[in-house]
C-alpha positions in Angstrom: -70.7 -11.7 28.9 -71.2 -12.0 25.6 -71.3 -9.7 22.7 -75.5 -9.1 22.5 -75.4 -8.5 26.6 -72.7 -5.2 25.8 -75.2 -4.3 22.5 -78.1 -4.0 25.1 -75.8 -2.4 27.7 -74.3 0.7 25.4 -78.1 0.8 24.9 -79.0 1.1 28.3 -76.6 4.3 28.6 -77.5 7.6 28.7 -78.1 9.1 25.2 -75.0 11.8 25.6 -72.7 9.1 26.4 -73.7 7.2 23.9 -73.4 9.5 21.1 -70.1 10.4 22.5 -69.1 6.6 22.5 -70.8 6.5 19.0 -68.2 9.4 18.0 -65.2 7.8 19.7 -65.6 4.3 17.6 -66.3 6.3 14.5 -63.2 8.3 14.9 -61.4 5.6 15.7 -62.4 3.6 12.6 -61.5 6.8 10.7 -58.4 7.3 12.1 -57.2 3.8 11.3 -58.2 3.7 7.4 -56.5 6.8 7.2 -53.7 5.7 8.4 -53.8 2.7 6.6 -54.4 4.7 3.6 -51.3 7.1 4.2 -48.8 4.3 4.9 -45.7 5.3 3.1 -45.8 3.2 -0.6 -42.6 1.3 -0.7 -43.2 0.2 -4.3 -42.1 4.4 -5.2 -39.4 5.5 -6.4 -38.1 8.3 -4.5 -34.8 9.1 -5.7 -33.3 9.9 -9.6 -31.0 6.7 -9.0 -33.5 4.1 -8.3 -35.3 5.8 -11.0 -32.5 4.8 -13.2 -31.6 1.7 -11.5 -35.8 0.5 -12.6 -35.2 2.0 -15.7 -31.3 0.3 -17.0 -33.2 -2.9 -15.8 -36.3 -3.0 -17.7 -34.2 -2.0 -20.5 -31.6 -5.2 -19.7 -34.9 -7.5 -19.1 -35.9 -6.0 -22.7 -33.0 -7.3 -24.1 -32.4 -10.5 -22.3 -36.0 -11.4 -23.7 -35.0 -10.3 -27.4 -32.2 -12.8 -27.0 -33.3 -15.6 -25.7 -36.5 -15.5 -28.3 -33.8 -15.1 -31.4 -32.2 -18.2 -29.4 -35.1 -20.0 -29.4 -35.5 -19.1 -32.9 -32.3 -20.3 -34.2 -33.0 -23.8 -32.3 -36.1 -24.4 -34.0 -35.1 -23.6 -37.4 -32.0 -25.8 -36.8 -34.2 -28.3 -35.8 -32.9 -28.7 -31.7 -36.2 -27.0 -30.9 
């Protein structure tokens, strides 16, 4: 049976049952972008250490960057560039 045959079948139903079968699959679609909407965010960061864990490493990454561009500096204006 293929997908048109169940289209004319739910069609052939009753007009209560279909609405309540109309209301079902709506809820159900609801139900799962909620859910998919309310999924916990891993990317947040719920506690004050990994708050300061994220914030000591963009402050390292920071400084690693300063460094290697003053590297890179010094190499070109030796001439190793």
């Amino acid at each position: 049976m293929n997908i048109r045959e169940r289209i004319e079948d739910v069609g052939d139903l009753p007009p209560a049952l279909a609405a309540v079968l109309g209301i079902v699959v709506i809820a159900l679609l609801v139900g799962v972008v909620w859910g998919l909407l309310w999924l916990p965010d891993h990317t947040k960061l719920r506690s004050p250490e990994a708050r300061e864990r994220a914030r000591r490493r963009t402050e390292s990454q920071k400084r690693q960057r300063a460094l290697r561009r003053r590297r890179e500096s010094l190499q070109r204006r030796r001439g190793g560039g």
